[in-house]
C-alpha positions in Angstrom: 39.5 -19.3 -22.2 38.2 -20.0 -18.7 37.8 -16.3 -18.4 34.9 -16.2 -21.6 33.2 -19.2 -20.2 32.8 -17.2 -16.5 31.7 -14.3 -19.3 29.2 -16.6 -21.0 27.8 -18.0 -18.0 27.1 -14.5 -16.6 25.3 -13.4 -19.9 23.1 -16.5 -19.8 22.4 -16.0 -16.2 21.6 -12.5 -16.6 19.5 -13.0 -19.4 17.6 -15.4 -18.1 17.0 -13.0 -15.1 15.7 -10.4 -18.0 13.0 -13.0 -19.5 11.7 -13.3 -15.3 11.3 -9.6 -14.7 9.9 -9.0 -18.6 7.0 -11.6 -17.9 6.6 -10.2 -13.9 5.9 -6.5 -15.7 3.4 -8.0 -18.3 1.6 -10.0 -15.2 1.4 -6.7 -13.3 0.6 -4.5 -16.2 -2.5 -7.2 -16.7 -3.5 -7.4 -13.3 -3.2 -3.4 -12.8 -5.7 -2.6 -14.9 -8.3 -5.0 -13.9 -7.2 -3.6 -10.3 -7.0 0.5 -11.6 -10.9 -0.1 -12.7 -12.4 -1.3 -9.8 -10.4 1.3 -7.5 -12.2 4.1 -9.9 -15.7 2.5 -9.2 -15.4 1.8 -5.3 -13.5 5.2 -5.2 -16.5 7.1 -6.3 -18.6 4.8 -3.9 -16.8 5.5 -1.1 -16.5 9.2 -2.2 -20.6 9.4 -2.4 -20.6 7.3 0.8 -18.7 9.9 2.8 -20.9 13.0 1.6 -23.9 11.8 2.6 -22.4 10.8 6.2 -21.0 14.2 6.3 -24.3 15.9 5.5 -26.7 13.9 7.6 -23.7 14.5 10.5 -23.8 18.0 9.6 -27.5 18.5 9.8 -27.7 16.9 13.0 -24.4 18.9 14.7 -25.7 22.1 13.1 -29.3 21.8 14.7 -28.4 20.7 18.3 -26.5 22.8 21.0 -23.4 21.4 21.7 -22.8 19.0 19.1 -23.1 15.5 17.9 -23.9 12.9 20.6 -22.8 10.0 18.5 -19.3 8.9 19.8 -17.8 8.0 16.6 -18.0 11.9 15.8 -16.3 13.0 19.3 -12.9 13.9 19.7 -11.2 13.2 22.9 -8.4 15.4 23.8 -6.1 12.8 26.0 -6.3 9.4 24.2 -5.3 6.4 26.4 -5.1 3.8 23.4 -5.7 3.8 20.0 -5.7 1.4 17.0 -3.3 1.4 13.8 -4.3 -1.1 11.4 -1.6 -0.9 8.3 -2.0 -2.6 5.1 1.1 -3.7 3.1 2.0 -6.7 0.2 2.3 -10.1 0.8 4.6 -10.4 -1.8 8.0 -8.7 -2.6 9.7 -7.3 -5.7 7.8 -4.3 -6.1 10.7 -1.5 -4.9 9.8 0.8 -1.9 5.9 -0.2 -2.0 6.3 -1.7 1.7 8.7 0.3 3.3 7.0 3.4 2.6 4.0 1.8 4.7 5.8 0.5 7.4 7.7 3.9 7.9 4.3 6.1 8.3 3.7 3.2 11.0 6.9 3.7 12.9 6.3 7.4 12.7 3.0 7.3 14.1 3.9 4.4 17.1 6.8 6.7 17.7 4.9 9.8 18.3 2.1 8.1 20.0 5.1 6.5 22.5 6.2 10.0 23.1 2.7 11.0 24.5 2.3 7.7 27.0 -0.8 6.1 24.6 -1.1 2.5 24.4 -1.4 1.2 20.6 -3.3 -2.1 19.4 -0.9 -2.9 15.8 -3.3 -5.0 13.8 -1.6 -6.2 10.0 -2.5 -7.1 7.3 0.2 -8.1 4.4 2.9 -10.8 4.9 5.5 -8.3 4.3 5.1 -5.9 7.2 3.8 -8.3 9.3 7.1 -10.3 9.0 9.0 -6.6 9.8 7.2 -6.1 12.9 7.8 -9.7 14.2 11.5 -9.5 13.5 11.7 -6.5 14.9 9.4 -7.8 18.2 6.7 -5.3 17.6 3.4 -6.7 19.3 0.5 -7.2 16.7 -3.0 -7.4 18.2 -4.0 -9.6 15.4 -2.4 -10.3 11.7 -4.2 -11.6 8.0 -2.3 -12.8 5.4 -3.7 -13.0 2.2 -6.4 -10.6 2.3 -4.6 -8.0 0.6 -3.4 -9.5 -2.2 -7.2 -11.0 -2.7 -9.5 -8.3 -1.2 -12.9 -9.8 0.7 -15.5 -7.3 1.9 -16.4 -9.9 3.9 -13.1 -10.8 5.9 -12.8 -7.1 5.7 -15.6 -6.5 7.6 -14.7 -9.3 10.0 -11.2 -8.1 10.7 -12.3 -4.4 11.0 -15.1 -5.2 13.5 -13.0 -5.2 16.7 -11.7 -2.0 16.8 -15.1 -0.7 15.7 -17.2 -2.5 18.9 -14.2 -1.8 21.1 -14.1 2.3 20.2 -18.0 2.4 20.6 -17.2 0.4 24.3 -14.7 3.1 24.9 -11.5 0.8 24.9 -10.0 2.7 22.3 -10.1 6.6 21.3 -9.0 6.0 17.5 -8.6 4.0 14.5 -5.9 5.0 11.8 -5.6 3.1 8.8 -2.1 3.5 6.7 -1.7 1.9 3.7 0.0 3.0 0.0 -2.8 3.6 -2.5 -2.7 4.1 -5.9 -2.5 7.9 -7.8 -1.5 7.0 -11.5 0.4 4.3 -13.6 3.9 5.8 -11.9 2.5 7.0 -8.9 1.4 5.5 -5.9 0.2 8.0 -3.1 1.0 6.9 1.0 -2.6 7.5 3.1 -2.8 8.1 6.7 -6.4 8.3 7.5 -8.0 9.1 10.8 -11.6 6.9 10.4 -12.5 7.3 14.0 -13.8 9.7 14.8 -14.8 10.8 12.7 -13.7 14.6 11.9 -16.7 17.3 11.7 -14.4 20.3 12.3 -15.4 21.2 8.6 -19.1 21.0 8.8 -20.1 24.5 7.4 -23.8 25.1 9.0 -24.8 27.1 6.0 -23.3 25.0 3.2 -25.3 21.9 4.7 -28.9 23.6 5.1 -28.5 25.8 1.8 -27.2 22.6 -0.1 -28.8 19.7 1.2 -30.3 17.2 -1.2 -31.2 14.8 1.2 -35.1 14.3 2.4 -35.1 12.8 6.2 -37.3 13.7 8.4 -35.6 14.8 11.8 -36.4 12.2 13.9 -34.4 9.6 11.3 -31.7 11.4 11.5 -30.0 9.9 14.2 -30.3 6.2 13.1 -30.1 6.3 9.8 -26.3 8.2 11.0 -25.5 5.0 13.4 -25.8 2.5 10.2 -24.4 5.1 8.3 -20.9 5.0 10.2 -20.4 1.0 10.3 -21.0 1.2 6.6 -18.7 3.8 6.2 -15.8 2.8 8.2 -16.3 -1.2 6.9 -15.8 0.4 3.5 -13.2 2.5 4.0 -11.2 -0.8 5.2 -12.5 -2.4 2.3 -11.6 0.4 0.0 -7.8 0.4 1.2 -7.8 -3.1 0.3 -8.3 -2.4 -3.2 -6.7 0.9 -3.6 -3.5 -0.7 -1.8 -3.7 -3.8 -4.5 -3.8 -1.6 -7.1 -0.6 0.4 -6.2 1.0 -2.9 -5.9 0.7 -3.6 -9.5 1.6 -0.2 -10.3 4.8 -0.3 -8.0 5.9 -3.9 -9.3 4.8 -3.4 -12.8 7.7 -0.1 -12.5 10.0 -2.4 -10.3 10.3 -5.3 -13.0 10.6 -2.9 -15.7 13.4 -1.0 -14.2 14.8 -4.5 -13.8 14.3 -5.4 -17.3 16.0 -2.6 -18.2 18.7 -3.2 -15.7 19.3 -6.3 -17.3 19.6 -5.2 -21.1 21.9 -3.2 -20.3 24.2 -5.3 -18.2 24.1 -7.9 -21.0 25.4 -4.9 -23.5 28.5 -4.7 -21.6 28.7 -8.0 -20.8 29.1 -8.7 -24.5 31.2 -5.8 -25.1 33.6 -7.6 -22.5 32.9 -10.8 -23.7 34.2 -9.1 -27.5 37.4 -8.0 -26.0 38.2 -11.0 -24.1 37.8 -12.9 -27.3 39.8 -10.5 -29.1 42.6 -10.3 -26.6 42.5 -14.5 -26.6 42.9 -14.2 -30.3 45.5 -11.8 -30.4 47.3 -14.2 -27.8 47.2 -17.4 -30.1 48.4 -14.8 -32.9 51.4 -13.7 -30.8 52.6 -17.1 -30.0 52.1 -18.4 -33.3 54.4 -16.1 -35.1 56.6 -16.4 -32.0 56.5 -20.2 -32.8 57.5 -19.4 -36.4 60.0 -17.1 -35.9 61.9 -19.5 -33.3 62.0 -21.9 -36.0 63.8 -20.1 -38.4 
């Protein structure tokens, strides 16, 4: 009998486990689509944001001999040090989510050890931030909190460092990697170079032939400056929310594999727990009659 109990005990437990991870996907499912709208909206912003920076750069590279002069749009061939800000969870439970993050980091701190160039790690996300202190990684500077609760304005604040220190010359890049989100079942792992800014694509013709925009020449220039702080604080911002988003997706799929998980280990559990009960019957039978028979 001590053998149901342990049997009993483990349905209860494991069915209590079921109830957790049902109620964690109906929390994420709610949350993910508050989340899944506001990544469509700022996705089209940022979209719309990054044409008209590539036209007025366009115009301007396309018109002058020998290229932009604006540094945020200049490559440099033998970067010293650069800047990897990554963006992860602060919370767990939501299957690979992290770990695909945190490996697109290692990759890239691995390749930019193999080439001598100093990297500044600046995190945000509990989760990877904890990884890289237990695995002694040095972190510029960390947030916690910010990506579960997106803020354009501690966004802005923790994305402006990199940006005064690339236009001093400190640095000679800024990557941002984070997991954004794709679909319901799909979230999509982002490696994005936002400085400099890449103008190897400008096509000359495309821009004068196409060009929408009415500046006069001599605005060019500094309506491009403001142009580029707005672009790369939203494109911070923007990984913010896409990240969130895939978040929900990932843990809505996490706890419902879990659920699922759990309805079927309670199946067999209770097949087990039949059979146990069955064989303790059949035991009581056997000695019973064995009882009788010894009587006789």
């Amino acid at each position: 009998m001590a053998n149901l109990k342990d049997i009993q005990r483990q349905i209860k437990s494991v069915s209590n486990t079921q109830k957790t991870t049902r109620a964690m996907k109906l929390v994420s499912t709610a949350k993910l689509r508050r989340a899944e709208e506001l990544a469509k909206r700022s996705r089209l912003y940022a979209q719309k944001m990054n044409q008209v920076l590539a036209e007025i750069a366009g115009r301007i590279k396309c018109s002058k001999v020998g290229g932009l002069d604006n540094r945020c749009f200049t490559q440099v061939e033998n970067p010293k040090m650069v800047d990897i800000v990554f963006v992860t969870a602060d919370k767990g439970l939501c299957g690979g989510f992290n770990i695909q993050t945190i490996k697109a980091v290692n990759k890239l701190l691995k390749e930019y050890k193999e080439k001598n160039v100093k990297v500044r790690l600046r995190g945000i996300g509990k989760k990877g931030i904890e990884f890289f202190n237990y695995n002694e990684v040095e972190m510029l500077d960390t947030v916690v909190g910010l990506s579960s609760k997106p803020n354009k304005e501690k966004s802005d604040d923790f994305i402006l460092t990199s940006i005064a220190d690339y236009k001093d010359g400190k640095i000679d890049a800024l990557h941002i990697v984070y997991n954004g989100y794709k679909n319901m079942i799909t979230q999509e792992l982002h490696v994005n170079t936002i400085l400099p800014v890449n103008t190897d694509d400008f096509d000359c013709d495309k821009v004068q032939s196409s060009s929408m925009l009415e500046i006069e020449a001599e605005d060019e220039e500094q309506m491009l400056d403001s142009l580029v702080e707005k672009y790369i604080n939203y494109n911070m911002y923007y990984s913010l929310i896409d990240s969130v988003a895939a978040e929900h997706s990932a843990r809505m799929q996490a706890m419902d594999t879990a659920t699922n998980n759990a309805k079927e280990m309670v199946k067999n559990l209770n097949v087990e727990f039949n059979k146990a009960r069955q064989a303790a019957i059949t035991t009581e039978l056997i000695e019973i009659i064995s009882g009788v028979e010894s009587m006789k």
